[in-house]
ROVO-137212 format. One line per field, with one value per residue (C-alpha): residue in one letter; y, x, z. Coordinates in steps of 0.02 Angstrom, whole numbers, plus 50000, padded with zeros to 5 digits. Layout:
BEGIN
code: A, ... .
yy: Y, ... .
xx: X, ... .
zz: Z, ... .
% end
This chain:
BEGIN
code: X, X, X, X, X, X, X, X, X, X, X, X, X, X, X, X, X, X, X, X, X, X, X, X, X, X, X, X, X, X, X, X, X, X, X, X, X, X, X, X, X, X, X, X, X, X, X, X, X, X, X, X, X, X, X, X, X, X, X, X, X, X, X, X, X, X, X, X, X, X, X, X, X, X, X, X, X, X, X, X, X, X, X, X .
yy: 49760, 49849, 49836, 49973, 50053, 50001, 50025, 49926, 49965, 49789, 49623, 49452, 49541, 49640, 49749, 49912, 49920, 50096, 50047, 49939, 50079, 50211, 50394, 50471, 50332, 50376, 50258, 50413, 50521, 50418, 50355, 50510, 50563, 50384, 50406, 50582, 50522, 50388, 50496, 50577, 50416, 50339, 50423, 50333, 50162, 50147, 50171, 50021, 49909, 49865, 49903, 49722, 49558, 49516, 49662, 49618, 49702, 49885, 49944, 50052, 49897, 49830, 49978, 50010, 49831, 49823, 50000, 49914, 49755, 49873, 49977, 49815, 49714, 49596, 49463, 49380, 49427, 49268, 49333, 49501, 49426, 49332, 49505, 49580 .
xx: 49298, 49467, 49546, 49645, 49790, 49852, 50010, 50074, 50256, 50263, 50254, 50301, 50434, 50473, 50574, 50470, 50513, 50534, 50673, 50761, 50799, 50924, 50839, 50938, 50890, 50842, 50681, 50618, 50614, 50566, 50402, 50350, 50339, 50244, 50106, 50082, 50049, 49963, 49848, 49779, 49733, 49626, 49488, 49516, 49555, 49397, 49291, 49385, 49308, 49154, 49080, 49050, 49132, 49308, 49425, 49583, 49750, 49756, 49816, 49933, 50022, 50035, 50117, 50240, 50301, 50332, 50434, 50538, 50558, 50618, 50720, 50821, 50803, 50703, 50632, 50490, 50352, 50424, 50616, 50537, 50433, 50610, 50697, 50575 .
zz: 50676, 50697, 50867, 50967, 50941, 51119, 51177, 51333, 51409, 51409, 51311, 51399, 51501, 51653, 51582, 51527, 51337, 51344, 51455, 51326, 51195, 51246, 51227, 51089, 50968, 50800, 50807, 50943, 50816, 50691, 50790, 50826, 50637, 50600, 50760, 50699, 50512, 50583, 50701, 50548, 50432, 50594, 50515, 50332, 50432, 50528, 50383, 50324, 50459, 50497, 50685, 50744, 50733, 50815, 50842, 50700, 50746, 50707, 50541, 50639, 50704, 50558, 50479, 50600, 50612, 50422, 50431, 50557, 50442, 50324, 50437, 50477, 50305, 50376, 50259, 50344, 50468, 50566, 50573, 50613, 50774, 50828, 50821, 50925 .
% end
């Protein structure tokens, strides 16, 4: 089953994370170009998953969390989560 493509201001924190990166960042920009790329796979990524069992984390996730590894030459999923 794949799960949503939620996104919460926050994680763990007070802080709103929108908060945390200034506006004139070039991650804006380049987020906007992934959702939007993104937006028109969801089609092609639920037919990848089957419509019961426990929700897994969203493809979409997944994908941008490894363009930010590789934004930031990160080697491992671990180093990546201690960045974040």
């Amino acid at each position: 089953m794949r799960g949503g493509d939620d996104r919460t201001g926050e994680l763990f924190s007070y802080v709103d994370l929108e908060a945390r990166v200034r506006r004139n960042h070039p991650l804006r920009a380049i987020r906007t170009i992934v959702n939007e790329a993104l937006s028109a796979l969801e089609r092609e990524f639920a037919a990848l998953y089957s419509p019961i069992g426990r929700p897994s984390i969203p493809p979409e996730k997944l994908l941008r969390a490894m363009l930010l590894q590789a934004f930031y030459s990160i080697r491992s999923e671990r180093l990546l989560m201690e960045r974040l």
